[in-house]
Structures are given as C-alpha cells and as structure tokens.
C-alpha positions in Angstrom: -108.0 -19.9 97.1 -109.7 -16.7 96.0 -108.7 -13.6 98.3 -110.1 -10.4 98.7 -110.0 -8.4 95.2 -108.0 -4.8 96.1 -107.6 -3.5 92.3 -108.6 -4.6 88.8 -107.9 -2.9 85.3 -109.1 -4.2 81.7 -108.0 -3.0 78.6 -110.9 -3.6 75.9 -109.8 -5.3 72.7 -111.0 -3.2 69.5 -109.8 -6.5 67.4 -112.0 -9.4 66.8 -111.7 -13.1 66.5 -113.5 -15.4 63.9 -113.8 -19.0 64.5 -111.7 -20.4 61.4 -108.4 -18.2 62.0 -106.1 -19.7 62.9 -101.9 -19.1 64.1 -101.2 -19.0 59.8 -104.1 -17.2 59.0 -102.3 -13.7 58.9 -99.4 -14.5 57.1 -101.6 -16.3 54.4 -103.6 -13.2 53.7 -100.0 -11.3 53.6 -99.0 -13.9 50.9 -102.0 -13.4 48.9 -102.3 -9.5 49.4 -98.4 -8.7 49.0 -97.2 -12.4 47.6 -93.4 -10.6 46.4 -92.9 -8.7 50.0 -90.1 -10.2 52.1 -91.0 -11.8 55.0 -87.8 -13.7 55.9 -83.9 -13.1 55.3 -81.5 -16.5 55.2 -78.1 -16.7 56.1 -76.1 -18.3 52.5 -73.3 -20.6 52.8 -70.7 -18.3 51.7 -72.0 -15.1 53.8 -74.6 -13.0 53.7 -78.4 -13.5 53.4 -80.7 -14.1 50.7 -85.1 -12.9 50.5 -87.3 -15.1 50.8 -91.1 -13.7 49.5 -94.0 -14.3 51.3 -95.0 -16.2 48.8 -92.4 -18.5 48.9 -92.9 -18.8 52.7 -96.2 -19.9 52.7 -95.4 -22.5 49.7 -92.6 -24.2 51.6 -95.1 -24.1 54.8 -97.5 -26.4 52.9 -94.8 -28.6 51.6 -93.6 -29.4 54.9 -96.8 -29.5 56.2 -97.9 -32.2 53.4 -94.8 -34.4 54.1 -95.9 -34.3 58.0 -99.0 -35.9 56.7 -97.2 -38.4 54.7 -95.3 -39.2 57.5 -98.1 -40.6 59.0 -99.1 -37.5 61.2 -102.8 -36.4 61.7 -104.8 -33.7 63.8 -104.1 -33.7 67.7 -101.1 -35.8 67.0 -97.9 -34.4 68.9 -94.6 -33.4 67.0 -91.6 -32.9 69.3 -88.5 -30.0 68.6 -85.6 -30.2 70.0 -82.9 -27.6 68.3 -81.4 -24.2 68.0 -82.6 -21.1 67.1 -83.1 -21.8 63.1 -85.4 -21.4 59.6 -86.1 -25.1 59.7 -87.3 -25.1 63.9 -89.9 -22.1 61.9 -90.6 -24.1 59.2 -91.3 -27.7 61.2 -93.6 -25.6 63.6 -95.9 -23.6 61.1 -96.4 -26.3 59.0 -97.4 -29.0 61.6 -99.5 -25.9 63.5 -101.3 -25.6 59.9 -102.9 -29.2 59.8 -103.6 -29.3 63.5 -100.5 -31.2 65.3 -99.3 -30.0 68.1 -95.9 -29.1 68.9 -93.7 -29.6 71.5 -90.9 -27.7 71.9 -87.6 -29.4 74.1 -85.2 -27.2 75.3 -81.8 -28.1 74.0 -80.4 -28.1 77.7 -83.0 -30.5 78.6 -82.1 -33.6 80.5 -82.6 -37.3 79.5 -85.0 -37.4 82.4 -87.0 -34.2 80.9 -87.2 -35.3 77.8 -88.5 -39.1 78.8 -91.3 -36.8 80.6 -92.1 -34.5 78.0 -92.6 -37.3 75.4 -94.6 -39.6 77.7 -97.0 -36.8 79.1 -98.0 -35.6 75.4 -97.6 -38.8 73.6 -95.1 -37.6 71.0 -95.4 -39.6 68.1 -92.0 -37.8 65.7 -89.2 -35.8 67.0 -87.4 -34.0 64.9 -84.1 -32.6 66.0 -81.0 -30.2 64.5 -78.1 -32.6 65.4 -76.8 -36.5 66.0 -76.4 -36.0 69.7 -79.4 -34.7 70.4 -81.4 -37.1 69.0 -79.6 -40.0 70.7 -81.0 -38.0 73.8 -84.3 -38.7 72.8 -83.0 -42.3 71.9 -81.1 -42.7 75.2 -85.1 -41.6 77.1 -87.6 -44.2 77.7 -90.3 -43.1 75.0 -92.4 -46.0 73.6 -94.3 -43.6 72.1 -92.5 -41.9 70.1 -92.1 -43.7 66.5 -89.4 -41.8 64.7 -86.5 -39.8 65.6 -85.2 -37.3 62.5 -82.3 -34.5 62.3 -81.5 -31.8 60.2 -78.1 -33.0 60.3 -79.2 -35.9 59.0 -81.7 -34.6 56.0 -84.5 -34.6 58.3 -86.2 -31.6 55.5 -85.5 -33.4 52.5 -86.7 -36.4 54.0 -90.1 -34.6 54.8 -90.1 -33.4 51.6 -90.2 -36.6 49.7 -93.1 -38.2 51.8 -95.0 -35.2 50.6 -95.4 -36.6 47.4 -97.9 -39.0 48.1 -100.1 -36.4 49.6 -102.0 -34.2 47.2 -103.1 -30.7 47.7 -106.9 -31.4 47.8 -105.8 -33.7 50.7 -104.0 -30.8 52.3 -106.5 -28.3 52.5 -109.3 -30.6 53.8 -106.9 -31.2 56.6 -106.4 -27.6 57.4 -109.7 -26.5 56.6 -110.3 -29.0 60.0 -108.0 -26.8 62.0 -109.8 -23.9 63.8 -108.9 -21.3 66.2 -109.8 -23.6 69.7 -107.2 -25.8 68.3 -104.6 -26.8 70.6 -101.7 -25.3 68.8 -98.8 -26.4 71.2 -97.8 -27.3 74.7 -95.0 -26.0 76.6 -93.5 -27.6 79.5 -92.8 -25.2 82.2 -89.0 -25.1 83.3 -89.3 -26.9 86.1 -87.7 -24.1 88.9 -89.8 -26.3 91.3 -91.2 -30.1 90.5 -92.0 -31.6 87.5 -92.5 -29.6 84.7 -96.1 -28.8 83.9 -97.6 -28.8 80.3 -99.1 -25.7 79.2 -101.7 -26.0 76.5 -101.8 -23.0 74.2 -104.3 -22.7 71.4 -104.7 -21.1 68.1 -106.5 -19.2 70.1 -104.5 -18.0 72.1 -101.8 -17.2 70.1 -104.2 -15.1 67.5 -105.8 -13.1 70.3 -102.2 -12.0 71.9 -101.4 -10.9 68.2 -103.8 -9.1 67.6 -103.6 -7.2 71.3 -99.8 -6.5 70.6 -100.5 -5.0 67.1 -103.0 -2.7 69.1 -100.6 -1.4 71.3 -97.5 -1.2 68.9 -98.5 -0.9 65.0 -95.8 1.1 64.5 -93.8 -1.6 64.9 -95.9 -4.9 63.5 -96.9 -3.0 60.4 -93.9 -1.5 59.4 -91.9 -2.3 56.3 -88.6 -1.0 58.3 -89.1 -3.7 60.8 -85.9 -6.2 61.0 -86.2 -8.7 63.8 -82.9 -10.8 64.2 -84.2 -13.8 66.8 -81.5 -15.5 68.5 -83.2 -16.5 72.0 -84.5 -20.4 72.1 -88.0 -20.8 69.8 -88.8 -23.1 73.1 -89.4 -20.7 74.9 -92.8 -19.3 74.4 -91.9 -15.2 74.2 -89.3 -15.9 71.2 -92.0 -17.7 69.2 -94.5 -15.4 70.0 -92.8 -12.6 68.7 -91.4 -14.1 65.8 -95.2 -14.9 64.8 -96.5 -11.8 65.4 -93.5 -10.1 63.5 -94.9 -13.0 60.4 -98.5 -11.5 60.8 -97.2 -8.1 60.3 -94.9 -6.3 57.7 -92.0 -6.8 59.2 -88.7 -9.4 58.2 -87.3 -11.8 60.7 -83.7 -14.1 60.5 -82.2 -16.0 62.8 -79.0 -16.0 64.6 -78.2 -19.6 65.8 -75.1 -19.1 68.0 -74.7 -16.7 70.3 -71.1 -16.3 69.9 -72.0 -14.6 66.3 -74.6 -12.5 67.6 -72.4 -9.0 67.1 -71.2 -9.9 63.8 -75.1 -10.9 62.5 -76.3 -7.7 64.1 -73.2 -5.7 62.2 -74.7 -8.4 58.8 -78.2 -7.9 59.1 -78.4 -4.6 61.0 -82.2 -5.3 62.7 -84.4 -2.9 63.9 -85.7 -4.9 66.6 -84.1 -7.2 69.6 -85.7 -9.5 71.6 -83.4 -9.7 74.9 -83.6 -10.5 78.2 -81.9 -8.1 80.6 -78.5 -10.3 81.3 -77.8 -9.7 77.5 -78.2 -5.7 78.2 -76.5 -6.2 81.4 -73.5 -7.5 79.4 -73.6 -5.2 76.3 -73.5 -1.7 79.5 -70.7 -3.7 81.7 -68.8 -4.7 78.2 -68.9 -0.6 77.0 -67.5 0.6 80.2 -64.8 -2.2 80.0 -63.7 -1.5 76.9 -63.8 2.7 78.1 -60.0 1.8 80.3 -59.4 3.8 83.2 -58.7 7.0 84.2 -60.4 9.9 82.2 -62.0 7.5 79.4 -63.7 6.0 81.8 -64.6 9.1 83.9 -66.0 10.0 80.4 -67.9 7.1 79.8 -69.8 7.7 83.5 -70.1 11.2 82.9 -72.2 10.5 79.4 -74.1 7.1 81.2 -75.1 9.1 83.6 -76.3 12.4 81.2 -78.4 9.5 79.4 -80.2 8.0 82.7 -80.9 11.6 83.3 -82.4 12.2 80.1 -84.4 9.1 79.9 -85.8 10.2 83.7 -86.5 13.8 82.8 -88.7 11.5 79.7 -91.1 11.2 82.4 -91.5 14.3 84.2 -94.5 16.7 83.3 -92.0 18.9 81.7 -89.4 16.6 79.9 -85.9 16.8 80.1 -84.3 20.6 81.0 -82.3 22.5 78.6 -79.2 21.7 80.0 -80.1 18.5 80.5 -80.4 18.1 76.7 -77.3 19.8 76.0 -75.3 17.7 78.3 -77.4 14.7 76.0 -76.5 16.0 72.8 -72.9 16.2 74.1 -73.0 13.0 75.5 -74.1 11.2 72.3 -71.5 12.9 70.1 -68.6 11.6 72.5 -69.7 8.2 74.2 -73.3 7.1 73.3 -73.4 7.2 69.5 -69.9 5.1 69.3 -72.0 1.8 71.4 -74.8 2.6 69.4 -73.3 1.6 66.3 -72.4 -1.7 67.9 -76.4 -2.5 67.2 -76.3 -1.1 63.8 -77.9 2.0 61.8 -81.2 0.5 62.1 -82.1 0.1 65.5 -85.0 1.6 67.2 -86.4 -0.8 69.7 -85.3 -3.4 72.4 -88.0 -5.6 73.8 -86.9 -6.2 77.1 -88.2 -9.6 78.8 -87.5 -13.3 80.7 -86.7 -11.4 83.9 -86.9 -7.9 85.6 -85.1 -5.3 84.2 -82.8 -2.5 86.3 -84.8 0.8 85.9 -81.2 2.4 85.7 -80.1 0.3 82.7 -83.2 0.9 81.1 -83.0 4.8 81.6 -79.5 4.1 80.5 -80.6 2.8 76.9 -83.5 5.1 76.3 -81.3 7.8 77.2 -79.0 6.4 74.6 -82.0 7.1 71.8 -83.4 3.6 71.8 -87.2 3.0 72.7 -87.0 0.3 75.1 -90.1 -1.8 75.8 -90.6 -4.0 79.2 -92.8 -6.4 78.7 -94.3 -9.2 81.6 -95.7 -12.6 81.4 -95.8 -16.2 81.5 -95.9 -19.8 79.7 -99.5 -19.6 80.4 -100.4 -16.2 79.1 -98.9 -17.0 75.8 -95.7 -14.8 76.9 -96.5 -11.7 77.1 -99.6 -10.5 79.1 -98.4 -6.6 79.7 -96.6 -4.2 77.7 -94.5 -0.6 78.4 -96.9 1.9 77.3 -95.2 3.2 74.4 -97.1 6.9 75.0 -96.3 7.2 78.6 -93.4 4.4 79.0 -92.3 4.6 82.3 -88.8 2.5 83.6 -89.1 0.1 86.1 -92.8 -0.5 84.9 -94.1 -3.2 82.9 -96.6 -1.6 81.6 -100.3 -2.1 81.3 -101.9 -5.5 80.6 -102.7 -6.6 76.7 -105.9 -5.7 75.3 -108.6 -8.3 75.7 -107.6 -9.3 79.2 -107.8 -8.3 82.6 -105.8 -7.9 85.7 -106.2 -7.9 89.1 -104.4 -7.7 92.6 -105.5 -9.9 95.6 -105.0 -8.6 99.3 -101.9 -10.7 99.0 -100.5 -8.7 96.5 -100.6 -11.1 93.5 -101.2 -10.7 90.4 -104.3 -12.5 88.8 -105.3 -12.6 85.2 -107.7 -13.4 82.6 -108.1 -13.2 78.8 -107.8 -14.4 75.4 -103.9 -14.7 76.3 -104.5 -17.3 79.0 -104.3 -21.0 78.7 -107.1 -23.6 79.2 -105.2 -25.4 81.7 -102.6 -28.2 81.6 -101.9 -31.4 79.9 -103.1 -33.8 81.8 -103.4 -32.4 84.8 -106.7 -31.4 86.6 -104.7 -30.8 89.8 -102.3 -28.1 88.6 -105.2 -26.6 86.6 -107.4 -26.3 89.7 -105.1 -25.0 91.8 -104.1 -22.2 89.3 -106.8 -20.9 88.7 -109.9 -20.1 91.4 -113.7 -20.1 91.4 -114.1 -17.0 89.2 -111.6 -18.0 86.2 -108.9 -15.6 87.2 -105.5 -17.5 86.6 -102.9 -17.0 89.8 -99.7 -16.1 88.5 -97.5 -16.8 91.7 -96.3 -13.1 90.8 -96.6 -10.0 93.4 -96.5 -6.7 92.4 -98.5 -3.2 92.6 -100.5 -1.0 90.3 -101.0 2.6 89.9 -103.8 4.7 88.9 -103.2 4.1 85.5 -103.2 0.4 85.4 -99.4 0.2 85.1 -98.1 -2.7 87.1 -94.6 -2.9 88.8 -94.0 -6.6 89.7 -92.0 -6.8 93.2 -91.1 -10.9 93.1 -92.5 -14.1 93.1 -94.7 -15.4 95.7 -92.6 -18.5 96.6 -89.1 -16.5 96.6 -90.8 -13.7 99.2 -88.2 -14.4 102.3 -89.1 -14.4 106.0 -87.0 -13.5 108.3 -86.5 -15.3 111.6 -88.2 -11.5 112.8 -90.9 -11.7 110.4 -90.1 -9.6 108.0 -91.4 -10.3 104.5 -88.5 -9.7 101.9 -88.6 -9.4 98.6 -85.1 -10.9 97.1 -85.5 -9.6 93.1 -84.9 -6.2 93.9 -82.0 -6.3 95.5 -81.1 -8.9 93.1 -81.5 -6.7 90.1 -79.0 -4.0 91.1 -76.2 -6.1 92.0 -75.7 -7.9 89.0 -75.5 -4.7 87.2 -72.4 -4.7 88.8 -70.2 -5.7 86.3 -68.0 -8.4 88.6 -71.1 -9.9 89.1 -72.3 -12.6 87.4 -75.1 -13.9 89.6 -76.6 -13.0 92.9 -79.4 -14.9 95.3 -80.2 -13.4 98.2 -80.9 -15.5 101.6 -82.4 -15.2 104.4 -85.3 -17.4 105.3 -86.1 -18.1 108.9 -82.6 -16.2 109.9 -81.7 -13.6 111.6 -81.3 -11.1 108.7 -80.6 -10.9 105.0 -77.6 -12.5 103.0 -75.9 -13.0 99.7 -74.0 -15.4 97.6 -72.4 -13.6 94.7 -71.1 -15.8 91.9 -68.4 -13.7 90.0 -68.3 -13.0 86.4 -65.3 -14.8 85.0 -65.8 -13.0 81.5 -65.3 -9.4 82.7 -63.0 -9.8 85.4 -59.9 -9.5 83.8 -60.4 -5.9 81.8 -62.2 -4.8 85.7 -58.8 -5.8 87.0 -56.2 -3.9 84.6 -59.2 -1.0 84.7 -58.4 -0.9 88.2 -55.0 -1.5 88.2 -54.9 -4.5 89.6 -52.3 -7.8 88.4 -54.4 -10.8 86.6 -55.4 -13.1 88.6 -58.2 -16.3 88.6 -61.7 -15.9 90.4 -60.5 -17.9 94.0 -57.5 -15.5 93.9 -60.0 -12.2 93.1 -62.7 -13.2 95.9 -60.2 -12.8 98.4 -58.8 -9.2 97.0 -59.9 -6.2 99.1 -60.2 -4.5 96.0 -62.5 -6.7 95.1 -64.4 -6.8 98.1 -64.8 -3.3 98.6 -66.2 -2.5 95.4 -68.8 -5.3 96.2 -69.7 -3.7 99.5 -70.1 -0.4 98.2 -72.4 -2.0 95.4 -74.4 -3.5 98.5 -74.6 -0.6 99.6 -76.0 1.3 96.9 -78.6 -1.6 96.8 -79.4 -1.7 100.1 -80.7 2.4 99.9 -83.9 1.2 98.2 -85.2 -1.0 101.0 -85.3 -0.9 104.9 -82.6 -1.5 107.5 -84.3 -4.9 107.8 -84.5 -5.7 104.2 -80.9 -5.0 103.7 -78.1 -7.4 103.0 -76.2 -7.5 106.2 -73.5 -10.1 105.0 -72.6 -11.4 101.3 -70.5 -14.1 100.5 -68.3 -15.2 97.3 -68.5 -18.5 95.8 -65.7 -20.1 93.3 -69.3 -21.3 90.9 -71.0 -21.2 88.1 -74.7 -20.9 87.9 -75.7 -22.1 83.9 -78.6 -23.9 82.0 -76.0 -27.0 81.5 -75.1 -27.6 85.4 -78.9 -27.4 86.2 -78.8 -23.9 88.2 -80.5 -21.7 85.7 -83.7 -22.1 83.7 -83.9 -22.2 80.1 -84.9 -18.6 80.3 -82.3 -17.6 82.6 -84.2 -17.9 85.9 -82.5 -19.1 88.9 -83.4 -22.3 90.2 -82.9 -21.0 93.9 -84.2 -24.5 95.3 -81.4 -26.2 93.6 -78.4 -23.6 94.8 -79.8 -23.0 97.6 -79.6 -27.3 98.5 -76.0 -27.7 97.0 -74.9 -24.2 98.7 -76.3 -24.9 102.0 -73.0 -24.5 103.9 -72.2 -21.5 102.3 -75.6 -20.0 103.4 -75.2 -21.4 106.8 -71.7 -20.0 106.9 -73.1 -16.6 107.1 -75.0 -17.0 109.9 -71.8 -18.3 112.3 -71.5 -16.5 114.6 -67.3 -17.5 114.8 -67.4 -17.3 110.3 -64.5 -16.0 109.0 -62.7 -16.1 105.3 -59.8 -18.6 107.4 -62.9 -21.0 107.9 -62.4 -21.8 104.4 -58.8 -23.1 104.0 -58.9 -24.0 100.3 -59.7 -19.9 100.3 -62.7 -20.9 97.6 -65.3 -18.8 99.6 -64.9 -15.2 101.1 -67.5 -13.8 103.5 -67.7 -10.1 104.2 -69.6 -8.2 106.9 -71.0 -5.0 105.1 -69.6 -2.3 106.8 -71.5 0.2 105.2 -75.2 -1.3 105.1 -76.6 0.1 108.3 -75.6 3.7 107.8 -78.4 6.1 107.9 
C-alpha cells in the first residue's frame, strides 16, 4: 500500500494533552472560572430565546448523565441518537460522553436496514430519539440488542431525569473520574457512498486534541465573548458536533435551529456571528440574491457589484492588495448591492465556515469580497472533521488551507493525501480489515482524497480517488471541478459528470426546481414545469454557455463534450445524496445508466425520448480554442 512519499508538512502543536481531560473537561473549568457567562441561548415557547449560564449547563449535564446511570447504563456501553438538530441531542451526548458511554449518532434519513446495522455492529443497548416515527424505525430494525427505545416526544428527558434519583453524586463522580482521554468517546458510521457503512471510533482524545489545534489557529474566534454560533446542520455528522464542542470549550454561545425552513428567520432572531455551512447552502443564499435582483438594469447591477466583490476578494491576495479603484468600485458596490444581502445574515456576522464539500473559489471571493471572512476547512469522519484549515493570515480561495496543528500531511506519488495526528482515529469498530487497509506500514492514514500542495503547506484537494474518471483514451479526469462550477449555475441543482471507459466526458444535470420559476420571468420567459424547461432553448443555451465557462479550466480532453437533462431529484430521502450532501454516484450512476449510455449513441437525439423527460445537447461551444 505505501507509495513513494513526494511532499510532507507538519504543523507543531504548542498545546498539550494530560491524561485525565477529557471532551467536558473545558467547559467544566469555564463553569467553575466564569459559572454566570452564557454559554447557550434556547428558543422559548412563545418566541425568542432565553440564557442559559454555564453553570446551569454543566448542572443539567450531570443530571442527565446520572439518570443514564440509573437507566442501567455503564462505561463502554453504547447509547444510540437518532434526531434533529436540538438542546436535548447536546444534552443526551455530553452527559453519556462524561461517564464514559459511547454514542452513536443515526442520521435521521437513515434506512431501516442502516439502522439494524448500526445497532448490531456497536451493541446499542438505549436509543433515544426526538419523535414517534422514528423510533418505530429502530422498533421496525432487527436489534436484539438494544433494550429500550425512548423519545423526546414522548418525555424521554423527564424520564431520565427521574431514574437520576437513585444515583447519588459520590456515585457520579467515581464514574467520571473512570473516564480518561483514550476513552472511546463515540463512533460514527460512515455514510455509506460505497458498501456498508464503516464505524469510525473517535476518542476523547481525539476530539480534545482537534480543539485544542483549532483554538491555535483561530482564538479570535473560540475565545471571544462576541461569538454566536447558530448550528442547524445534523449533530450526526461529525463536523457539526465538533464545532459546537469547541465553540462550548471556548467563550463563545451556541443555539440551535432545528428546521431548515426557519433558518432566515432564526438568523434575523438570534443574529450569530458564526455559520457552519456547506457550500450548497451558499450556493443557494448567491443564486437566491441575483433572483430576487429581476431583470434588466437590477440585475445588470447586481453582476456589476458581484463581480467588484470577487475582484476585491482576489486583489486580498496579491502582494499589493486590492488597487484604489478597485476599492472604490468596493465601497460603491457595498453601498448599492452588497450591504442590502448582508443584512439577510444579520448585524453580527463575521465568519462562515465553509465545509462537507468543495467550495467554488468564485463564490468564495464573492463572500469575502462582500466583507465576511470566509474559512475553508477539509476533512473526514476519521480525522474528527476537520484536519486543515484556511489560514486566516494568508487565506487563499480555492485552498483549504494548511493541516491542524499536531498532525501531519503528506502526498504519495499518486497524488493522495495521507495523514497522521492527534485528529486521527484508531481504526474501526470491529473491523481489522477496513483498519488495515486504511492505514499503511508507517501509521499514515489514506484518505482516498487527491490533491496538491504548495510551498507553504496549503493543500488544494482535486477529487477523490475512486471518482478520478478514465477515459476510453486514458485520460485521468477529475469530475469535482467541473462539478463545482456548474452548480453555481443557478438552474442547476445537481451535476455528475461521466465518462469512464468512453470516448470523452459527459454530464447529467438535474435542474433546480426551487429557482426556476423567478430564472424564467428573469428572463422573460412563460412558467412552465421542469420536463417542459429541459426542452427550452433558452434553457439550454444558458446551460451550454455555463459548460463552457467550466470547460476553460481544464483540457480539450477533460472537457464536457455532451450534457444531458434529467426530469430527477437527487436527495438524502430517495437514497442519491449522503447525509452530508455528497453524491452517491454509484447509485445514480446504476439507476441512470441509459441516460449515460444515451450520450454516447451515436444516432441520440432529444426525439429518442418520446415522453420528452430527458434532453441531450452537443456543446457547441466546448472545443473552441
């Protein structure tokens, strides 16, 4: 497995690590240091939210974690959660991680079948979820193991609450005074793009050491007062509950936004400082401004200002910085366009922590330029999220910065990415075979990821090793790239790009059924449903010209020769998308097989398709020089 090391860079840790921390270890010396600061903001019945002290925090933590105990729960046992984004999924998790049980997170889109899998491969004893049908999920599984199924809908806190009773505090400390920082804290199943879902183990560890290496590189953020982080992504997935830990260990105040649907209207409530988003949400929040600009001047406006701020942000990282005029046309810029969508995140915010996915350079430039400092960060289940972070001294777009202090990072003469560290799991639950094969004689954990480094140590990640497309000529293509500027497109909901053994590079574009009907009256065009718009030349051509634009970054023989529109949807609920928002290109690219093969008839034309549900266009701009 190991290959030929080509480049390596460390960044040396100036924190340390004692024995007996542990994931709560922080917060409990922010309790007992500054018991009245706020650590937590919760939404009340009637609107608003109410403080909650750190004091208080840390006292419900131990009450929960006593009625755990009560239940019947003890060290290395496994506790499985299974809800939204929410104080009590917090509350469950930090108190069971503070007597040593380890939690399971389930992803609320998780099948039957996933869940069965997940509870038998970590023994789950309780599972505790927010609502009536999820639980009968769990119920519906084949799970011997698991001995009680509880819900918040149900009481599932009080409940806990009142088996706490029979457990004393002399009790509780004994038991946490057991828990150390080699303790495995949780395990996360991977989300299963390929195979069964693997169980990452992730210790106290773990979780205290990638802390500690954030708060070196950004204390201006972890250990400020001003800090407001409003979490709405899934506390499954690894990078939300990292950073809502780390923002506990700090200064800073956290809340919760549950529903997705609210998330403007808890932003405009609790006006944060900080968002955690992956680059869809940005994608949406650009395509949504420029919608709402109309047509004609307004939006000849809005371009003119987007395009001042992707300047600006550009000029950030020349030797010089941005010209005069350049900030003039800035200043202007904000006063007409850019400081109206800035409102829509509120007066506080500074920062957007971009991550989940690649981000577009240009949309990046185009939110920096806007006056927000926007951080790219990169990593994995098994580097307990993330493992490299935008330099916040020399940021630079399109980068994700340099790797985490207290681990190392190297390339192979393959081009991946290899890592080792405090941030990098022991291996997987029960499974010596996965664990072997991910990580090589030396210790250096194979991320599956390829990418380049500069002088620096900043890495720029290209793909993943089994997307990397070859042609039926041999060419090695790189599908994320091209992937990333189209769906900035705002018609274009999802993209995958094909090509593997054939004679040159295609596309299936899924089209966003959200934004199409304000791109339509922008453009003049009569309403009309998504099989109706994939066969408009309007549409089409603006499609091809976005190709084309895309296709300027790579070679004549990475470029996307032909694309194709299909009438679908690719979500976490019909199985295409991960959890995280990752395609599951296995899975579209088996149901979708004609539509592929379709592009590479030699006879294919959009009268192939008599239900007119698919369009295929030959880009007629692509091979232009």
């Amino acid at each position: 497995m190991t290959r030929l090391i080509t480049q390596t860079h460390t960044n040396k840790a100036e924190y340390t690590i004692d024995q007996n921390e542990t994931i709560l270890t922080a917060l409990r010396e922010r309790a007992r240091r500054r018991p009245n600061e706020v650590v937590m903001e919760r939404r009340r019945e009637v609107g608003g939210w109410y403080e909650v002290s750190a004091k208080r925090f840390v006292t419900e933590i131990d009450d929960i974690a006593r009625g755990l105990l009560g239940l019947g729960l003890k060290q290395g046992d496994a506790l499985a959660i299974m809800s939204s984004t929410r104080p009590e999924w917090t509350l469950i998790d930090l108190a069971a991680l503070s007597i040593g049980v380890i939690v399971v997170p389930i992803y609320e889109s998780d099948s039957v079948n996933q869940i069965e899998w997940i509870c038998k491969d970590s023994n789950v004893r309780i599972a505790i979820c927010d609502t009536h049908a999820r639980a009968q999920l769990i119920e519906h599984a084949n799970t011997p193991t698991v001995g009680r199924i509880m819900t918040f809908e149900s009481g599932a806190i009080r409940t806990i609450l009142e088996a706490a009773t029979s457990i004393g505090e002399d009790t509780l400390r004994a038991v946490q005074a057991e828990v150390d920082v080699d303790s495995i804290a949780t395990v996360i199943y991977t989300s299963g793009t390929t195979g069964v879902p693997k169980g990452v183990i992730l210790t106290h560890r773990n979780f205290v050491g990638t802390t500690k290496a954030i708060a070196q590189v950004v204390p201006n953020i972890l250990y400020s007062t001003q800090t407001r982080f409003l979490l709405f992504l899934p506390l499954a997935h690894v990078l939300a509950r990292f950073v809502q830990l780390a923002v506990l260990s700090g200064r800073g105040v956290f809340s919760h936004s549950p529903n997705t649907k609210n998330l403007l209207a808890d932003i405009e409530s609790f006006q944060p400082s900080l968002l955690l988003l992956v680059p869809r949400v940005l994608e949406k929040i650009y395509n949504a401004a420029e919608a709402k600009a109309g047509k004609g001047t307004k939006r000849k406006l809005f371009r003119w200002a987007a395009q001042a701020a992707i300047d600006y942000s550009k000029a950030m990282e020349t030797t010089f910085g941005p010209t005069v005029a350049q900030r003039r046309k800035r200043t202007w810029a904000d006063r007409i366009v850019l400081s109206k969508i800035r409102r829509l995140l509120g007066p506080n915010m500074k920062y957007i922590v971009s991550g989940g996915a690649p981000l577009s350079p240009t949309l990046g430039h185009f939110f920096r330029g806007m006056g927000l400092t926007v951080y790219e960060g990169w990593g994995l289940s098994e580097s307990t999220g993330p493992i490299s972070l935008s330099d916040p001294r020399n940021p630079i777009m399109g980068s994700v910065g340099q790797v985490l202090p207290g681990n190392t990072v190297t390339l192979n003469d393959e081009g991946e990415i290899l890592v080792k560290g405090v941030s990098i799991t022991p291996g997987y639950m029960n499974n010596p075979e996965a664990s072997a094969e991910a990580f090589d004689e030396d210790g250096w954990f194979h991320t599956g990821d390829i990418g380049h480094m500069d002088r620096r140590g900043n890495l720029y990640i290209t793909g993943r090793k089994k997307d990397i497309i070859v042609t039926a000529g041999g060419k090695n293509v790189a599908p994320a790239g091209l992937e990333e500027s189209l769906v900035t497109h705002p018609l274009v909901s999802h993209v995958i790009v094909v090509g593997d053994q054939k004679p040159f590079i295609g596309a299936l574009i899924t089209l966003d059924r959200e934004m199409l009907p304000t791109w339509l009256v922008n453009h003049g065009l009569e309403n009309m449903d998504v099989t109706q718009a994939a066969q408009h030349p309007r549409v089409i051509a603006s499609l091809d010209k976005a190709i084309a634009r895309a296709n300027k970054s790579v070679s004549k023989a990475e470029s996307i020769r032909k694309f194709r529109i299909i009438n679908a949807e690719f979500t976490v609920d019909n199985g295409y998308l991960t959890p995280s928002m990752k395609l599951k290109r296995a899975e579209v690219a088996r149901d979708f097989a004609h539509e592929i093969e379709a592009l590479y008839a030699k006879s294919s034309r959009a009268s192939d398709d008599p239900l007119g549900l698919k369009y295929e266009q030959k880009n007629r701009t692509c091979n232009r020089r």
